[in-house]
C-alpha positions as CSV (number, residue, x, y, z in Angstrom):
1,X,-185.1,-80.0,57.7
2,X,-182.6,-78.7,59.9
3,X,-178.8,-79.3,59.2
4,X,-178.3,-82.0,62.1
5,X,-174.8,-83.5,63.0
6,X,-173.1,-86.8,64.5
7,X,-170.0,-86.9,66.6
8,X,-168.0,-89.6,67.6
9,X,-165.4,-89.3,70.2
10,X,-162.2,-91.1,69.9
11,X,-158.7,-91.4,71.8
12,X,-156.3,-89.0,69.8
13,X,-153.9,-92.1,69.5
14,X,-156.1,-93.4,67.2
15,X,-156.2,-90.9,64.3
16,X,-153.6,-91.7,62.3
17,X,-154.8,-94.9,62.0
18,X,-158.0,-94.1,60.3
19,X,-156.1,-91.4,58.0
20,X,-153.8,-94.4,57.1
21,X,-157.5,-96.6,56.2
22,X,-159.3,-94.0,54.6
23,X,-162.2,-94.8,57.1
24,X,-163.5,-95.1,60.5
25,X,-164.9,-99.4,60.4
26,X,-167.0,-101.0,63.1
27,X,-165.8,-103.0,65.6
28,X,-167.1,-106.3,63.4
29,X,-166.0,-105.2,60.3
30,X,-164.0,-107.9,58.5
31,X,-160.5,-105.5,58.8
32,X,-160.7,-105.1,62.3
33,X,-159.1,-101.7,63.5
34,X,-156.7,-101.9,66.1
35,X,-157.7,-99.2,68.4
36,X,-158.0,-97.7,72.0
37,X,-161.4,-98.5,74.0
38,X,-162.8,-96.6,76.8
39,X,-166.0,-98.6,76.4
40,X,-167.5,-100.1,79.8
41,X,-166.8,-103.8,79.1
42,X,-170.2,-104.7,80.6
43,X,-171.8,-102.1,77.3
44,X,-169.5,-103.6,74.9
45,X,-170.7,-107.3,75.6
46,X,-174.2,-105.8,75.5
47,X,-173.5,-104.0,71.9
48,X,-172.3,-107.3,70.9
49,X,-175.5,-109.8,71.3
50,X,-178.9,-109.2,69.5
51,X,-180.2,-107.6,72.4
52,X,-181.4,-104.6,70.6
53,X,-183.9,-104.7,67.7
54,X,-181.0,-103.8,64.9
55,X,-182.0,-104.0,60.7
56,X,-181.7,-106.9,59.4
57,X,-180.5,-109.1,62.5
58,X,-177.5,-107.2,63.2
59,X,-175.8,-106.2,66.2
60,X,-174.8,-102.9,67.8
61,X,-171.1,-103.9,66.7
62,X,-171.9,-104.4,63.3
63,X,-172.1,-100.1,63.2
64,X,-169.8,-97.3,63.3
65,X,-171.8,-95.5,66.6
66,X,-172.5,-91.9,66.8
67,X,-173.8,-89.1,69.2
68,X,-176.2,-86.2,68.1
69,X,-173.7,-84.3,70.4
70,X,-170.2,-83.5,71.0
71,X,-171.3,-82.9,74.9
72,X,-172.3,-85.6,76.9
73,X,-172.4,-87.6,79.7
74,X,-169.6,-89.8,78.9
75,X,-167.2,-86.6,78.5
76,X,-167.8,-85.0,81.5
77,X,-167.2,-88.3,82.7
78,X,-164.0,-88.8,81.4
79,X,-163.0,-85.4,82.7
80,X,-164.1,-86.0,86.4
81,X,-162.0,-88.8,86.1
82,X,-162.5,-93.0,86.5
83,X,-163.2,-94.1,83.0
84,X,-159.7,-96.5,82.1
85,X,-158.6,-96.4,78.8
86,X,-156.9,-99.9,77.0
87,X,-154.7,-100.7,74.8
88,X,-156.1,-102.4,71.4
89,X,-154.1,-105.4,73.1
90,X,-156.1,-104.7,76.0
91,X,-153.9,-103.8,78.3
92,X,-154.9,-100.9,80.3
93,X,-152.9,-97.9,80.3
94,X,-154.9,-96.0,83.3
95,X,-157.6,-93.3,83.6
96,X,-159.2,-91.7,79.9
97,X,-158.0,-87.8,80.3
98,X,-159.9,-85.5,78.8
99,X,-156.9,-83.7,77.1
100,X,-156.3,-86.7,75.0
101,X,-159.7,-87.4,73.4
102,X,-160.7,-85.7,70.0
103,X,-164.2,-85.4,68.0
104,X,-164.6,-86.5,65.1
105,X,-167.7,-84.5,63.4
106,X,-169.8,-85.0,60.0
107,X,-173.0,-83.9,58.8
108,X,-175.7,-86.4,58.3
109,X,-177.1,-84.8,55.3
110,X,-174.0,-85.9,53.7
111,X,-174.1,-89.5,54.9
112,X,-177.8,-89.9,53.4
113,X,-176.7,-88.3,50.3
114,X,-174.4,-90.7,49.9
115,X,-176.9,-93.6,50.3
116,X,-174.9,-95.1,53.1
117,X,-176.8,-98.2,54.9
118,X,-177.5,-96.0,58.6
119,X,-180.2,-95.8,61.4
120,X,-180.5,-94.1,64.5
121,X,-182.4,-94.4,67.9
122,X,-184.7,-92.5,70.3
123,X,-182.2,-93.3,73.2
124,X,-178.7,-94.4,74.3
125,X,-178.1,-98.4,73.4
126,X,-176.4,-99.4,76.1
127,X,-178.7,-100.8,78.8
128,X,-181.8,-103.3,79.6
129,X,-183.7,-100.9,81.6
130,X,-184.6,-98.6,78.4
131,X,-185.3,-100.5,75.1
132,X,-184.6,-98.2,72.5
133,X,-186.5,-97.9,68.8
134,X,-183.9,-97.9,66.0
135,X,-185.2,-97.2,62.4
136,X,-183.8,-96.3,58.7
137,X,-186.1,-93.9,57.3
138,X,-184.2,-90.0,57.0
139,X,-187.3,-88.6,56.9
140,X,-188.0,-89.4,60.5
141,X,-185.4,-88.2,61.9
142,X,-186.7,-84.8,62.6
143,X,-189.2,-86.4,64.8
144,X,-187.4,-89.7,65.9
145,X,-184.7,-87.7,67.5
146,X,-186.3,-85.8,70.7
147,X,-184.8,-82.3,69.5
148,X,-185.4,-80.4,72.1
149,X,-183.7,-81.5,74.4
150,X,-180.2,-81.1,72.2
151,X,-181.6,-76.9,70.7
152,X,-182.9,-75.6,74.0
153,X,-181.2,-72.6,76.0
154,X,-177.8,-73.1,77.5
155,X,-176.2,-74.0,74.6
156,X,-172.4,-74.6,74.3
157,X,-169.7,-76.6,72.2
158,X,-170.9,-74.3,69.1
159,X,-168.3,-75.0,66.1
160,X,-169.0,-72.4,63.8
161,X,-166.6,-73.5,60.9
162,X,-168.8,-76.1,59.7
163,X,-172.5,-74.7,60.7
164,X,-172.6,-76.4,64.1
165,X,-174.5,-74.3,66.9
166,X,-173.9,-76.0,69.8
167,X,-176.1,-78.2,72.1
168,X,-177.8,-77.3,75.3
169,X,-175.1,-77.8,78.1
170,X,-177.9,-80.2,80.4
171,X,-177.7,-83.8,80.2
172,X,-178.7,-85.2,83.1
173,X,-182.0,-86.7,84.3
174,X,-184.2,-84.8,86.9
175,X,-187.2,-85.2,89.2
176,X,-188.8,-82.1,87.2
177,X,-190.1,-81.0,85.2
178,X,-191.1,-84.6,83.2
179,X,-190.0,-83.9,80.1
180,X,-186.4,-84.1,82.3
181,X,-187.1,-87.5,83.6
182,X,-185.3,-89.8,80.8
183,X,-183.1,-86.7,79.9
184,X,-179.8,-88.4,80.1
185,X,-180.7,-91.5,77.8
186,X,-182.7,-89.2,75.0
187,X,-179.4,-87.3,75.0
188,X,-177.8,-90.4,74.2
189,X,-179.4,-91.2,71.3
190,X,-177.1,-92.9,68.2
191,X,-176.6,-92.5,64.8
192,X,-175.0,-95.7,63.7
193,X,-173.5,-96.6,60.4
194,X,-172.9,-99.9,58.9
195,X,-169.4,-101.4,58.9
196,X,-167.7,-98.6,58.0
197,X,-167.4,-94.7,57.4
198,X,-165.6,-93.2,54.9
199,X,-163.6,-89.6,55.2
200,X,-164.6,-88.2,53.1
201,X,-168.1,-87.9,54.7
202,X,-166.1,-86.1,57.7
203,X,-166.7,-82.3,58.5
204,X,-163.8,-81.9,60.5
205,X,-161.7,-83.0,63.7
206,X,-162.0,-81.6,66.9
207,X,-159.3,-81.2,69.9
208,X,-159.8,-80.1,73.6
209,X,-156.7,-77.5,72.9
210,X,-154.2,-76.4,70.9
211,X,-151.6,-79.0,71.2
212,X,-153.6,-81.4,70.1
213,X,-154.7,-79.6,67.0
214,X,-150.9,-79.4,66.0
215,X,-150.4,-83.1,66.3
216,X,-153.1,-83.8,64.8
217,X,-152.7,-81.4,61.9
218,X,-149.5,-82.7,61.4
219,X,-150.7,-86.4,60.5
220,X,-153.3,-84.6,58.4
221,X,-150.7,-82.7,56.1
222,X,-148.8,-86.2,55.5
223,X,-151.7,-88.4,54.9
224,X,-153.8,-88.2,51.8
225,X,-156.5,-86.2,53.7
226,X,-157.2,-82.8,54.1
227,X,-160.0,-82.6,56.5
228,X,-160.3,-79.5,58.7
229,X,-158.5,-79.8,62.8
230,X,-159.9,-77.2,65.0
231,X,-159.5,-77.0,68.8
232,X,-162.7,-76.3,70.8
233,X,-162.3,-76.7,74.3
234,X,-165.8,-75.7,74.9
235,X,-166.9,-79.5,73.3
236,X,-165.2,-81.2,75.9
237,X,-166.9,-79.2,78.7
238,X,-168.9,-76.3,80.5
């Protein structure tokens, strides 16, 4: 099986905070983590009820979510501007910019090594319209996951440091051909852990440019961590 990988994309801010817990918890886990949301409050009530068919009567909240890719949707959207950004308090502190959000990447073969409690869906998990099919078993991921769609030409947001070779650069849905119809929503397909990830199951950190990687690097070299920090502006977008 391929070497596959899951990205989560987080407001910079909120780093240091996960250094400082040793782990990256779900938004239901018992410790709640104080951090900045970007999250369409009309998705996060929907991640929060038994709408989906989760294991073991759980909710979407109940999971640290992740994307198959660092380039999506919901970056470019973020960079064209209109996604707000809040406070933990949440009180809003204006438009998401692009330049302030980071990656945070890890390889799934080390996350079913470690026998962490995971599953992952054939499409995003944040509507009605498209009812998504979430399972547990690693060896379906290979064919749960519709590939293709993420290893096809046009491929960008390569990070070579830790084996990642990028992700075809198209996202969005389109008349034609069919297999480009429900484009955008395959693309968003998760990889969700339960309550809580540890760092140590983290490949590295990625920033949009170099100023970030410095910050960031900084908090790295005084916490007890020493996960790599590169900057890839070609993640963010085209």
């Amino acid at each position: 099986m391929p070497e596959r990988f899951i990205f989560r994309q987080v407001d910079y801010r909120d780093i240091s905070t996960f250094l400082d817990d040793g782990e990256i918890r779900a938004p239901n886990h018992a410790q709640h983590q104080l951090c900045h949301q970007t999250n369409d409050p009309n998705i996060n009530r929907r991640r929060a009820n038994p709408i989906y068919n989760m294991p073991n009567g759980h909710v979407v909240h109940d999971y640290v979510a992740f994307y198959f890719s660092p380039f999506t949707s919901f970056t470019c959207s973020i960079h064209r501007g209109g996604v707000n950004v809040y406070y933990p308090n949440g009180l809003c502190l204006g438009e998401s910019k692009l330049e302030n959000r980071v990656f945070i990447a890890s390889k799934i073969s080390a996350i079913f090594e470690a026998r962490i409690h995971c599953c992952f869906s054939n499409l995003a998990l944040n509507s009605y319209a498209s009812i998504p099919e979430i399972i547990e078993d690693p060896a379906q991921l290979e064919t749960h996951v519709n590939w293709h769609l993420f290893d096809e030409n046009n491929i960008t947001a390569s990070i070579p440091e830790i084996g990642y070779n990028g992700v075809c650069n198209l996202f969005d849905n389109k008349a034609t051909p069919a297999k480009d119809q429900n484009r955008k929503h395959q693309r968003m397909a998760e990889f969700l852990v339960h309550n809580s990830l540890s760092l140590h199951q983290v490949s590295c950190i990625v920033t949009p440019n170099n100023a970030k990687k410095d910050l960031i690097q900084t908090q790295m070299d005084a916490s007890a961590w020493n996960i790599p920090v590169y900057a890839k502006s070609g993640c963010f977008v085209r």
